[in-house]
NUDRENTOR-269658 format. One record per residue (C-alpha): residue in one letter; x, y, z. Coordinates in steps of 0.1 Angstrom, whole numbers, plus 5000, padded with zeros to 4 digits. Layout:
<sites>
a	X	Y	Z .
...
</sites>
This chain:
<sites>
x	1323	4656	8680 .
x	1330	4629	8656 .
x	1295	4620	8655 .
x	1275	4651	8657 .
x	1300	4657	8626 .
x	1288	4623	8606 .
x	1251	4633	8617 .
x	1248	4669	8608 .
x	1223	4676	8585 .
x	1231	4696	8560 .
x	1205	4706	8528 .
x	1227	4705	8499 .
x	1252	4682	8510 .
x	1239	4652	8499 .
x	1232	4672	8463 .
x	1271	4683	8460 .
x	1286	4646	8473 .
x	1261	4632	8445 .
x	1273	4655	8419 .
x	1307	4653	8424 .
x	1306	4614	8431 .
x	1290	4618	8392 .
x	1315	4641	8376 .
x	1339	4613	8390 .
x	1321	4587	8373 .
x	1317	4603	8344 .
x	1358	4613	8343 .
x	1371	4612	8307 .
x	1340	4609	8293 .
x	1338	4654	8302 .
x	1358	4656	8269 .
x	1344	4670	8238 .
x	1328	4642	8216 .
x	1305	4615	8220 .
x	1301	4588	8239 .
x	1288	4560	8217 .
x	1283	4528	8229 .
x	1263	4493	8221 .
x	1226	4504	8223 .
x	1229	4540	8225 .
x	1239	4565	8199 .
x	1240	4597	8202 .
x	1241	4623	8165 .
x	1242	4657	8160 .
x	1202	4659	8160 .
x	1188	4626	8167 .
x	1189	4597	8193 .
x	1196	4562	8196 .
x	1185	4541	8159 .
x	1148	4542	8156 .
x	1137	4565	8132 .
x	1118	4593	8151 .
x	1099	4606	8123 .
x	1088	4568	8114 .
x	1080	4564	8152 .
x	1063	4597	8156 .
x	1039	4589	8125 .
x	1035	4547	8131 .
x	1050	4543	8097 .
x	1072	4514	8114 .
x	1040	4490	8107 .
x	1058	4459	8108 .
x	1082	4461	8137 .
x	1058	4481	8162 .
x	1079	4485	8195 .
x	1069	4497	8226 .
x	1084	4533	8219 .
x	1074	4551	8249 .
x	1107	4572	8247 .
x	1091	4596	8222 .
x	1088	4625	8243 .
x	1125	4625	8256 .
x	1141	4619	8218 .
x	1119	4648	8204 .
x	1129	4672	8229 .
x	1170	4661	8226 .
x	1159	4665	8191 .
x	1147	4699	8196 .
x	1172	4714	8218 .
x	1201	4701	8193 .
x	1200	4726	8172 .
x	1205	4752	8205 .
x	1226	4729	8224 .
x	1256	4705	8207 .
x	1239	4671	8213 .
x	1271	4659	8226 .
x	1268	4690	8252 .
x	1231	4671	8261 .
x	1246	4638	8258 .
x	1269	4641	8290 .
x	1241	4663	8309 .
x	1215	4634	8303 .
x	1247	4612	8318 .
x	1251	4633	8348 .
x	1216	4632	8353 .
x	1214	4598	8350 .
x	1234	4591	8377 .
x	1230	4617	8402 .
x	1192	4609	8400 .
x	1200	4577	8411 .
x	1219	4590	8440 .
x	1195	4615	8452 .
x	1170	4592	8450 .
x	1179	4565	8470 .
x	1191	4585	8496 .
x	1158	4603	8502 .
x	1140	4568	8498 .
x	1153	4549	8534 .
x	1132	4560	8565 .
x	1164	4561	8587 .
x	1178	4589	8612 .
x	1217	4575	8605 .
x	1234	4601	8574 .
x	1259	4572	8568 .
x	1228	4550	8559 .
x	1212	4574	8536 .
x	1247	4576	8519 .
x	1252	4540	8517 .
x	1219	4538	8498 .
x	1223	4561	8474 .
x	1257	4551	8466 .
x	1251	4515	8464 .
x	1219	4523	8442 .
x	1240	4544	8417 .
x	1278	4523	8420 .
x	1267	4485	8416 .
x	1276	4460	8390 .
x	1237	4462	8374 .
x	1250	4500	8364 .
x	1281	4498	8358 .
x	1271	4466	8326 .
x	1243	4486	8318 .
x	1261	4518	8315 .
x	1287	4503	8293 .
x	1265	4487	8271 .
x	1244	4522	8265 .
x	1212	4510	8283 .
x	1210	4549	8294 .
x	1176	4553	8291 .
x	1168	4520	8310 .
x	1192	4533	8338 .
x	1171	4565	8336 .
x	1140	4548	8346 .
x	1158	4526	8374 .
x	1174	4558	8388 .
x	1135	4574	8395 .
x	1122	4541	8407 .
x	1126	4558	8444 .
x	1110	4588	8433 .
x	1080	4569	8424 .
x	1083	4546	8455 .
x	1082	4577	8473 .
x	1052	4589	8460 .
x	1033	4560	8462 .
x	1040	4555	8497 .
x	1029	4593	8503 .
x	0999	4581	8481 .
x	0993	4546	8505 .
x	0995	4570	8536 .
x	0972	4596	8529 .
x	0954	4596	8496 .
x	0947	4628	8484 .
x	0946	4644	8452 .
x	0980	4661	8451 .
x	1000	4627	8462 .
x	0975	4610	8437 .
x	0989	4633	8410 .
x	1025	4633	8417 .
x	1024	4594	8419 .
x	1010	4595	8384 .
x	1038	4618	8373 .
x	1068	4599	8385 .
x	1051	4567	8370 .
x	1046	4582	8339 .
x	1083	4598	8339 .
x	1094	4560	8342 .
x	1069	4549	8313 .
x	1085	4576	8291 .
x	1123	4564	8295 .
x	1118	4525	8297 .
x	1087	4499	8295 .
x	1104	4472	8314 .
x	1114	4491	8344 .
x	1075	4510	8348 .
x	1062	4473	8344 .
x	1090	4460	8376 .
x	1075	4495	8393 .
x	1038	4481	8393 .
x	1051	4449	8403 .
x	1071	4468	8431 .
x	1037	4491	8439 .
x	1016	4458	8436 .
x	1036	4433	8466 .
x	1038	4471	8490 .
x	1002	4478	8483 .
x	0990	4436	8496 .
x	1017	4443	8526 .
x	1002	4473	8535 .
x	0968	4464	8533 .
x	0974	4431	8551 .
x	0984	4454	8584 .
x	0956	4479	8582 .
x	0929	4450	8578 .
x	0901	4477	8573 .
x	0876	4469	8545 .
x	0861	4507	8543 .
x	0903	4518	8539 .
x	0908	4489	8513 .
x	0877	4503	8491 .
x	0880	4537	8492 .
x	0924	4531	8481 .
x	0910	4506	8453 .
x	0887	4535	8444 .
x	0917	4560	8445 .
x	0940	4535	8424 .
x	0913	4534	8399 .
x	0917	4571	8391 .
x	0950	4568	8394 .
x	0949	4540	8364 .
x	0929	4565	8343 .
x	0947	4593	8350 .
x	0980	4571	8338 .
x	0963	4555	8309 .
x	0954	4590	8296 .
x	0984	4604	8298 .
x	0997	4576	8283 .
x	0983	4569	8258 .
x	1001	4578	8228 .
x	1024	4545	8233 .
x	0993	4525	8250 .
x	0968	4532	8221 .
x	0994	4520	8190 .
x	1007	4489	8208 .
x	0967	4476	8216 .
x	0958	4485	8185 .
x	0989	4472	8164 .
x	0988	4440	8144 .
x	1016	4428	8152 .
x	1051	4438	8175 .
x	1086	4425	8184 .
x	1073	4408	8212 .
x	1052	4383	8186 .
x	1086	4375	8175 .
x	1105	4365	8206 .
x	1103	4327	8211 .
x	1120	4301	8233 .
x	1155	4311	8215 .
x	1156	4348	8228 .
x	1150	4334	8257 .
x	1179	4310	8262 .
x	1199	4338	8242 .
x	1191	4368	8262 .
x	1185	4349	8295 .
x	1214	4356	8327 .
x	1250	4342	8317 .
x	1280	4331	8334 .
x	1296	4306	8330 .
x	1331	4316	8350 .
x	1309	4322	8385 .
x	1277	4305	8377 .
x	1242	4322	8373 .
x	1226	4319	8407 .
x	1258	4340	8427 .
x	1259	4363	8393 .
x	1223	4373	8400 .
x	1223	4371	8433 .
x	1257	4398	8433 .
x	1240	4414	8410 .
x	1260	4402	8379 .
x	1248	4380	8350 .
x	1243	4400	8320 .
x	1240	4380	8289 .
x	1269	4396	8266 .
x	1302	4392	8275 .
x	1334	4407	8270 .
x	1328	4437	8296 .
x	1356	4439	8323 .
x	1346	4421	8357 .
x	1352	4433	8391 .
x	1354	4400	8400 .
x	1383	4394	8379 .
x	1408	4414	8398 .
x	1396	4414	8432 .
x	1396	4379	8441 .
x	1378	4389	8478 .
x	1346	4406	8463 .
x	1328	4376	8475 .
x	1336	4395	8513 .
x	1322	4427	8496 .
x	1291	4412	8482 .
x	1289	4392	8515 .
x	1286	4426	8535 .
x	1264	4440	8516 .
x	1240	4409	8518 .
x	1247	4412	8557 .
x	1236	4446	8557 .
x	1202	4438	8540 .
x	1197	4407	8561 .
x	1201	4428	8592 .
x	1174	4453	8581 .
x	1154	4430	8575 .
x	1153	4409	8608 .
x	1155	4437	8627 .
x	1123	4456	8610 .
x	1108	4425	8609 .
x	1080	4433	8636 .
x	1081	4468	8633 .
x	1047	4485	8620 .
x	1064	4512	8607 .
x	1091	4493	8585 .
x	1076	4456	8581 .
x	1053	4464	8556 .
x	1080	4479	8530 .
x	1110	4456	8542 .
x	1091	4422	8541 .
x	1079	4434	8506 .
x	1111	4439	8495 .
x	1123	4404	8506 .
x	1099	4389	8487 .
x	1105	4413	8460 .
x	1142	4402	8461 .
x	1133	4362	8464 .
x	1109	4363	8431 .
x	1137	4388	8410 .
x	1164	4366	8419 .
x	1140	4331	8405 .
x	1137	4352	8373 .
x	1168	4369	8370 .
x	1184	4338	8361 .
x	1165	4332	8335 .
x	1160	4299	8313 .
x	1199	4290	8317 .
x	1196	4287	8356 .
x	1192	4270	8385 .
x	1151	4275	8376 .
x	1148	4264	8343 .
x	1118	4248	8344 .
x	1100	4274	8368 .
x	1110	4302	8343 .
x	1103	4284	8309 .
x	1069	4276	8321 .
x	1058	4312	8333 .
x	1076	4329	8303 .
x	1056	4307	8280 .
x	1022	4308	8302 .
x	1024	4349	8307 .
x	1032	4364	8274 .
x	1039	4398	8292 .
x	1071	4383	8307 .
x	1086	4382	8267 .
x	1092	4416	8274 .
x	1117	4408	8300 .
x	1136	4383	8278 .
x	1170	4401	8287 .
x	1162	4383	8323 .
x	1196	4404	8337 .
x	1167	4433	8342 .
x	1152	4418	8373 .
x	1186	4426	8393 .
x	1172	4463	8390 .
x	1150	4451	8417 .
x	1178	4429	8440 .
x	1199	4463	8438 .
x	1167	4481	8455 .
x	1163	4457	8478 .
x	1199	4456	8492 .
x	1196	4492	8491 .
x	1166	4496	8512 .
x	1172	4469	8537 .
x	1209	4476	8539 .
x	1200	4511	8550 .
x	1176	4500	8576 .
x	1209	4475	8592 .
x	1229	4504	8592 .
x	1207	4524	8609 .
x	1202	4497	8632 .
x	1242	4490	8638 .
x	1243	4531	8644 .
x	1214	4528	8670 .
x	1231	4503	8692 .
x	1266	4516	8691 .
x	1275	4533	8725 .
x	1279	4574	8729 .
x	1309	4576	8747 .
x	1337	4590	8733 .
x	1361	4566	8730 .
x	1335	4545	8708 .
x	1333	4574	8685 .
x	1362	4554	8666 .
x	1344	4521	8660 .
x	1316	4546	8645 .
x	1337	4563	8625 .
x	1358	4530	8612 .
x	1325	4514	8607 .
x	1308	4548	8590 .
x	1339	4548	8565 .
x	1340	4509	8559 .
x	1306	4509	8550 .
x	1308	4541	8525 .
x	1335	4526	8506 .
x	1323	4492	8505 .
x	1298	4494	8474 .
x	1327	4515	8453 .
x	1352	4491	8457 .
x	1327	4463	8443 .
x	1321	4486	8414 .
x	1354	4508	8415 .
x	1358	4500	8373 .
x	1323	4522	8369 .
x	1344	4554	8377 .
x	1363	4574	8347 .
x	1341	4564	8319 .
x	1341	4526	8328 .
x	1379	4524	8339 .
x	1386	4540	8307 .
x	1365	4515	8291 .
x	1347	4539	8271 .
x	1362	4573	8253 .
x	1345	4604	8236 .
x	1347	4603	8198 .
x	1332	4628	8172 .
x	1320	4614	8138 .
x	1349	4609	8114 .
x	1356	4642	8088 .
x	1345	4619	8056 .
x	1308	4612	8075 .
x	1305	4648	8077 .
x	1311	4655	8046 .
x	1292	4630	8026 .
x	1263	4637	8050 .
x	1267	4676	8032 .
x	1272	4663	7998 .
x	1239	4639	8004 .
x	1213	4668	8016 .
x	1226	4689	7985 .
x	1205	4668	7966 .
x	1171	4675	7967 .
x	1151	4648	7955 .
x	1137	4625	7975 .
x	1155	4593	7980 .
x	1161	4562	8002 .
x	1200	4556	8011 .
x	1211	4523	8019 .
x	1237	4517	8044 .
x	1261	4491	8045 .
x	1276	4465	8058 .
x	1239	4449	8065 .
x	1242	4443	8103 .
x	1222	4456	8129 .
x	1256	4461	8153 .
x	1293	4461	8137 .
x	1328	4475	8149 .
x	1335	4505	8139 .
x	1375	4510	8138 .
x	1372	4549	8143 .
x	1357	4541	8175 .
x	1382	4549	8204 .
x	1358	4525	8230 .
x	1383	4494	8238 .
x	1348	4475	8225 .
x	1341	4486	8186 .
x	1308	4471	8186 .
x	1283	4495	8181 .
x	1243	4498	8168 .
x	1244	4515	8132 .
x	1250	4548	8144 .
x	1239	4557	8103 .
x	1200	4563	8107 .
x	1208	4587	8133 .
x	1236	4602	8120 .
x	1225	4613	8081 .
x	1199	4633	8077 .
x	1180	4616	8046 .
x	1163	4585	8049 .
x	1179	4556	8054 .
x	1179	4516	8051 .
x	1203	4501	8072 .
x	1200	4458	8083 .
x	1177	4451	8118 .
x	1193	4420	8115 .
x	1209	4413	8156 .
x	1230	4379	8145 .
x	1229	4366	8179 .
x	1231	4327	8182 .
x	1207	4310	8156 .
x	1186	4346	8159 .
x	1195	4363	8126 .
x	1168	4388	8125 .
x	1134	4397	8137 .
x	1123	4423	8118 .
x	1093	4418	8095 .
x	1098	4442	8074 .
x	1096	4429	8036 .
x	1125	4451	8027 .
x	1149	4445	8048 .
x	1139	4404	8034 .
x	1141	4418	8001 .
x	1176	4433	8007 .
x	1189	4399	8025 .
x	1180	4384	7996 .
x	1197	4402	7976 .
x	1227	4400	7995 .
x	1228	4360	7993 .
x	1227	4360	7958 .
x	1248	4389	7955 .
x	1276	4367	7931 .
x	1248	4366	7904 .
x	1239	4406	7908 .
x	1257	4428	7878 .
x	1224	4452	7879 .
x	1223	4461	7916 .
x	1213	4499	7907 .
x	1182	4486	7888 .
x	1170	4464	7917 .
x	1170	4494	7939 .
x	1144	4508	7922 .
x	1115	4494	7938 .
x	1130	4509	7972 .
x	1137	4544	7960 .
x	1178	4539	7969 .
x	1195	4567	7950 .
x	1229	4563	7977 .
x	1246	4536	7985 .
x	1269	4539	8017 .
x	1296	4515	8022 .
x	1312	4514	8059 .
x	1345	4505	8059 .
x	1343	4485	8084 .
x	1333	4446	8096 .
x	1329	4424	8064 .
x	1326	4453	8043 .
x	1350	4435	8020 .
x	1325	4410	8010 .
x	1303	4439	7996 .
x	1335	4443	7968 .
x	1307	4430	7943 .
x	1291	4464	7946 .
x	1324	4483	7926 .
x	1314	4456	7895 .
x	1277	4469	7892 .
x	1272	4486	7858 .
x	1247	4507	7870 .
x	1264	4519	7902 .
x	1286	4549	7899 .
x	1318	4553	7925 .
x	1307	4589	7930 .
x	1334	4596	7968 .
x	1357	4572	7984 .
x	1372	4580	8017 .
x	1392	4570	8045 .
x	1358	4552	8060 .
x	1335	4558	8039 .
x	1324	4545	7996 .
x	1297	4562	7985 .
x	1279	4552	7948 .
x	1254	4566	7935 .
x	1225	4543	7918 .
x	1225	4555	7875 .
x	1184	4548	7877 .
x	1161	4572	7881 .
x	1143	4567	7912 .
x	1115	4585	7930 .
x	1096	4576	7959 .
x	1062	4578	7940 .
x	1059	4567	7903 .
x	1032	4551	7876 .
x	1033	4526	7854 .
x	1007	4505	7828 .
x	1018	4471	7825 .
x	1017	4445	7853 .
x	1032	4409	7857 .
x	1032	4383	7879 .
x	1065	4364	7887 .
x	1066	4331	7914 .
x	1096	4346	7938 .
x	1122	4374	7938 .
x	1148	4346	7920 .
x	1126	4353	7890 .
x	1128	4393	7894 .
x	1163	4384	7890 .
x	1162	4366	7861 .
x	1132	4393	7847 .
x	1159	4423	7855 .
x	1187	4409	7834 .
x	1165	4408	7806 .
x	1136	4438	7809 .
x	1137	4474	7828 .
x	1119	4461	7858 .
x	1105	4497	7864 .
x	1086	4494	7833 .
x	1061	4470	7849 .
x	1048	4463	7886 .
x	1055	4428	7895 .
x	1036	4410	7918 .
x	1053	4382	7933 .
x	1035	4348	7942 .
x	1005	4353	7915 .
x	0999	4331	7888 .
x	0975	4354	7868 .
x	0986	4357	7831 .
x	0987	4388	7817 .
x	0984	4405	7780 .
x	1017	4425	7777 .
x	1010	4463	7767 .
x	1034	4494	7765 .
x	1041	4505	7798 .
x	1069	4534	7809 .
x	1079	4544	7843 .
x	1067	4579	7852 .
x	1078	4597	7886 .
x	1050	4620	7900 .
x	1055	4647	7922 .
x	1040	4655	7954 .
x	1041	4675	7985 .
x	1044	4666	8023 .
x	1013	4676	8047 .
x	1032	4656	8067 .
x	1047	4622	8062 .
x	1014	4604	8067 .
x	0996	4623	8044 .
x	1008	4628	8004 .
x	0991	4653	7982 .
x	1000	4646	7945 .
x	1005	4672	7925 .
x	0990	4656	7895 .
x	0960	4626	7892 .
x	0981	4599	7879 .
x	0979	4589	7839 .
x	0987	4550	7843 .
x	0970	4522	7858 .
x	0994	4515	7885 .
x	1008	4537	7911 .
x	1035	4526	7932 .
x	1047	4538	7964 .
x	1078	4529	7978 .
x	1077	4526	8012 .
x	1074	4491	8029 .
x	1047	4473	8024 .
x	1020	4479	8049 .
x	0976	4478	8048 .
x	0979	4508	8064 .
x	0985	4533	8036 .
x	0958	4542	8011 .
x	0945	4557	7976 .
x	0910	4568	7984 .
x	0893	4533	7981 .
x	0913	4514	7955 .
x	0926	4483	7951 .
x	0961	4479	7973 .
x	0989	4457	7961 .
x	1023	4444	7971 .
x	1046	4459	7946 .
x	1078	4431	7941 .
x	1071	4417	7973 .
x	1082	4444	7993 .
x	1061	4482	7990 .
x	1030	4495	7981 .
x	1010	4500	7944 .
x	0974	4506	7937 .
x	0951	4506	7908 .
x	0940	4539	7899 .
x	0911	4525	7881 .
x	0909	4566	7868 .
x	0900	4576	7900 .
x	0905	4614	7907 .
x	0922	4610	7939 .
x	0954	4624	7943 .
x	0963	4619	7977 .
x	0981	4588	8000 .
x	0968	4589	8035 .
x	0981	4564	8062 .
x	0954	4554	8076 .
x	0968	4542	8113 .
x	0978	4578	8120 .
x	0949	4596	8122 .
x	0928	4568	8136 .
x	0957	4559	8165 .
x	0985	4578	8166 .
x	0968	4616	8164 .
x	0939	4606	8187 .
x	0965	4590	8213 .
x	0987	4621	8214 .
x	0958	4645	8216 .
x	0944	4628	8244 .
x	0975	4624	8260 .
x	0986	4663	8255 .
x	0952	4676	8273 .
x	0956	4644	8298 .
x	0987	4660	8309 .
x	0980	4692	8307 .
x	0950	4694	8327 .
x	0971	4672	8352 .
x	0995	4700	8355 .
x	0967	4730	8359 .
x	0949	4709	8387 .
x	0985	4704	8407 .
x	0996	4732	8403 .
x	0963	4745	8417 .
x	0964	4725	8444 .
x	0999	4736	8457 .
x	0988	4769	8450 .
x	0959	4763	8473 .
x	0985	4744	8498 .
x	1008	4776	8497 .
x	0982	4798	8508 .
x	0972	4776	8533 .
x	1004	4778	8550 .
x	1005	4818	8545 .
x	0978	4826	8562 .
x	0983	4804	8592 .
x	1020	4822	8599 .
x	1004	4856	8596 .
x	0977	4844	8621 .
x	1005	4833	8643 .
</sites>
């Protein structure tokens, strides 16, 4: 009775134990409010700190990163102003974890209902998600939690290759590409080792053509309707990942030193920052835990060893499991040397420089294998009635096993993290900001990329500058991540124009006038982290204390700004220590300065002018007069990109654009990468998708009257 009770299939079981096992994980974190952690920040209309409209465009010339997250932050976007984003917030986190679930449980091929649970809780409660979850790698943990989708699909695909598996396969790929680019690249690696398993058992050359044929279309099919994030990153100059050297690496790389690197990864443990509450630290048997979980997987695996059905999928996933684990651990390991050579021998491998990411794959392993040694153990266990108990004891040991190992993921992350709205005084200098209509830069500070925030209710403070997503004007806020000798990355000649500033901030009395090349109208002043050190700011004779709050100083800058002005004159200056000097003495908007030339110049009367303009869109400027000077400035950062018909381009103070006018009548500033990348990549990509769509949907039209007419014959 027992066991026909344990066996029953049910349809929407699984779904409801899935659900609720998510409401329970998410616990406190139900309240009103948002949950803002490290790397993830939610705002009342926007996502996570990369500026969407700068992303959308490709205005973020210097720090290209693989965005592929464009079409899930546009439609949260969207939806915000239907749905409170904090209402979106907590059903992208139930998602997020029921997914996983779900998943996993439809991914084992096994008769046993306990294993199919075990996998899809182990997959969703493990230490990999309960790190990454507290650390606000949601859309990372998005991906991971469709990986079984897609392995689904591709094995439907590898089994019989027609056009609608074909097409799903592409979809589920392409939902992973969307959410994270380091979990679709472990998905073709996962595809890759299944597909030389598989083909090594059917040993049929006329098979192995006509699937290399089908994966071929597949490829296009992906790369079309991909290829609004493809196209910009091919095509870019330069990205982050040009940036990441043999420091990220030892930075980033697996860490623990309490337990050691190799049992971290291999329990699926290790991430690099600490300071996040261990399992291991109050349960000093989890090694029994992780040891029966291990067990499980090594049972699948011998005992599916020689089976034609299983052997191709579990012996890919052992080797699967033995090359994650030598790169999980990273450049601080046991394989130093194996991992410092193939991260600087395969530049693609950069990508994974937070090396904790390969456990993603160990988690899928145990999961898989461990389902097929449960279903084994099941198989072999006698049916009398009396045994019924061992079943049972066995059924319920096994369930409880993987949330024991990760019981702190339930409630928010044992209370870890706590739903918080934006403090009163955010809100209402974000109203007093958009009542001012010009057009304006703000500048956020404290200059760090991640501070504490003391109106945070998390029991960590630390969290990404929650200010670009937060206030609805433009804003400048420090990419710097501080991380061991790592103090920034970013390229962009501003944000070195403001660090510079910063360090010679004890000399600064005209801070106002030196934000004039920026277009910074606002100031913002956090009170939090160092923001003491910024006290130099209240002494500036051309900054005006305009609001002071509980959390918040706001000044206003006393120069006129504007994002696009004109000038006559012109002068050359060595380094930005000179525009210092320059500024004390001479209106610096008077003149465009050019730093690192030598040219002399004949002085001439020269006055700053602000020209007007209006927004096709934020790639394309249409002034509203031709300009009367010889210069025009833009300020935006510096970048070849933008252009004034076909005239001469400069870098204005180091930092953002000019041109010579040369009494051209142009009046329009076109950025040129747009509409030769950016528009052509998400046209393609738009019909790609949509004809996708028509031609499955077609299909299963086709399918569903397949399967009516053969009932009505029968």
């Amino acid at each position: 009775m027992l066991r026909q009770i344990v066996s029953r299939k049910s349809k929407y079981l699984p779904y409801l134990i899935f659900g609720v096992l998510s409401l329970l994980i998410m616990g406190q974190l139900l309240r009103s409010g948002y949950v803002l952690t490290l790397d993830m920040v939610f705002a009342p209309h926007n996502v996570t700190r990369f500026d969407f409209t700068g992303s959308l465009y490709g205005l973020n010339s210097y720090d290209v990163y693989i965005n592929t997250g464009l079409p899930v932050t546009g439609f949260l976007k969207v939806l915000s102003y239907v749905i409170p984003m904090w209402v979106l917030e907590k059903i992208f986190m139930f998602a997020m974890f029921f997914l996983a679930g779900i998943s996993a449980y439809k991914l084992v091929p096994v008769k046993s209902q306990a294993a199919r649970y075990y996998a899809g809780l182990l997959y969703m409660i493990n230490p990999f998600v309960y790190v990454r979850f507290l650390a606000g790698h949601w859309f990372l943990l998005t991906a991971y939690a469709i990986l079984p989708f897609a392995i689904i699909a591709f094995l439907r695909f590898l089994n019989e290759p027609k056009r609608v598996n074909t097409i799903k396969m592409v979809l589920w790929v392409t939902a992973i590409a969307t959410f994270n680019i380091q979990i679709l690249l472990l998905t073709l690696f996962v595809f890759l080792v299944i597909f030389v398993f598989h083909l090594s058992q059917k040993k049929d050359i006329q098979y192995f053509w006509r699937m290399v044929q089908r994966v071929g279309i597949a490829s296009v099919a992906f790369i079309a309707i991909n290829l609004y994030w493809i196209l910009p990153i091919l095509t870019a100059e330069t990205t982050l990942l040009q940036n990441i050297g043999s420091i990220d690496l030892q930075v980033f790389s697996a860490n623990d030193p309490t337990y050691g690197i190799s049992p971290s990864i291999a329990s699926m443990y290790g991430f690099w920052r600490e300071g996040y509450p261990d399992v291991r630290d109050n349960i000093s048997w989890w090694v029994i835990l992780i040891s029966f979980i291990i067990l499980l997987a090594l049972i699948g695996f011998i005992f599916n060893f020689h089976k034609k059905e299983q052997s191709s999928v579990a012996n890919s996933m052992v080797l699967i499991t033995i090359i994650a684990f030598v790169l999980g651990t990273g450049v601080n390991g046991t394989y130093t040397l194996i991992n410092d050579w193939l991260f600087q021998h395969f530049p693609l491998l950069k990508v994974f420089r937070d090396t904790h990411k390969f456990v993603s794959l160990i988690a899928l392993a145990y999961v898989y294998l461990g389902a097929l040694g449960i279903d084994i153990i099941f198989s072999v266990i006698p049916r009398e009635r009396f045994k019924n108990v061992i079943a049972v004891s066995l059924m319920v040991v096994i369930l409880i096993v993987p949330m024991v190992y990760s019981y702190r993921l339930f409630n928010g992350g044992f209370g870890h993290l706590t739903p918080v709205d934006y403090p009163k005084d955010w809100y209402a200098i974000e109203k007093y900001l958009n009542k001012d209509k010009d057009d304006f830069n703000v500048l956020f500070l404290p200059w760090h990329l991640k501070a504490d925030y003391s109106w945070l209710k998390n029991r960590d403070k630390r969290l990404t500058s929650p200010a670009q997503a937060f206030f609805s004007k433009p804003v400048i806020h420090g990419e710097n991540i501080e991380l061991g000798t790592i103090y920034t990355q970013s390229q962009d000649p501003i944000q070195h124009y403001i660090k510079f500033l910063f360090q010679n901030r004890r000399k600064i009395e005209n801070f106002g006038e030196l934000m004039i090349p920026i277009n910074v109208k606002y100031i913002i002043l956090a009170k939090d982290s160092d923001y003491k050190s910024y006290d130099f700011l209240y002494h500036q004779e051309d900054l005006e204390l305009v609001r002071e709050t509980a959390h918040l100083v706001l000044f206003k800058n006393k120069h006129r700004v504007a994002r696009i002005y004109e000038v006559d004159d012109i002068a050359y200056i060595n380094d930005w220590k000179k525009l210092l000097k320059v500024s004390e003495e001479e209106d610096i908007s008077q003149k465009l300065y050019i730093v690192g030339g030598k040219t002399e110049t004949v002085p001439v009367d020269s006055e700053y002018k602000a020209i007007s303009y209006t927004q096709e869109n934020p790639a394309h400027l249409i002034l509203d007069r031709q300009p009367k000077r010889d210069y025009l400035v833009l300020t935006e950062s510096y970048s070849k990109q933008w252009d004034y018909g076909d005239n001469t381009r400069l870098e204005a103070f180091g930092a953002t654009n000019a041109f010579v006018t040369d009494d051209a009548e142009i009046s329009e500033l076109k950025y040129r990468r747009f509409y030769s990348a950016y528009l052509p990549a998400y046209c393609i990509s738009i019909t790609s998708f949509a004809l996708i769509i028509i031609v499955a949907l077609y299909r299963l039209l086709i399918e569903y009257g397949n399967r009516l007419n053969k009932s009505s014959s029968n």
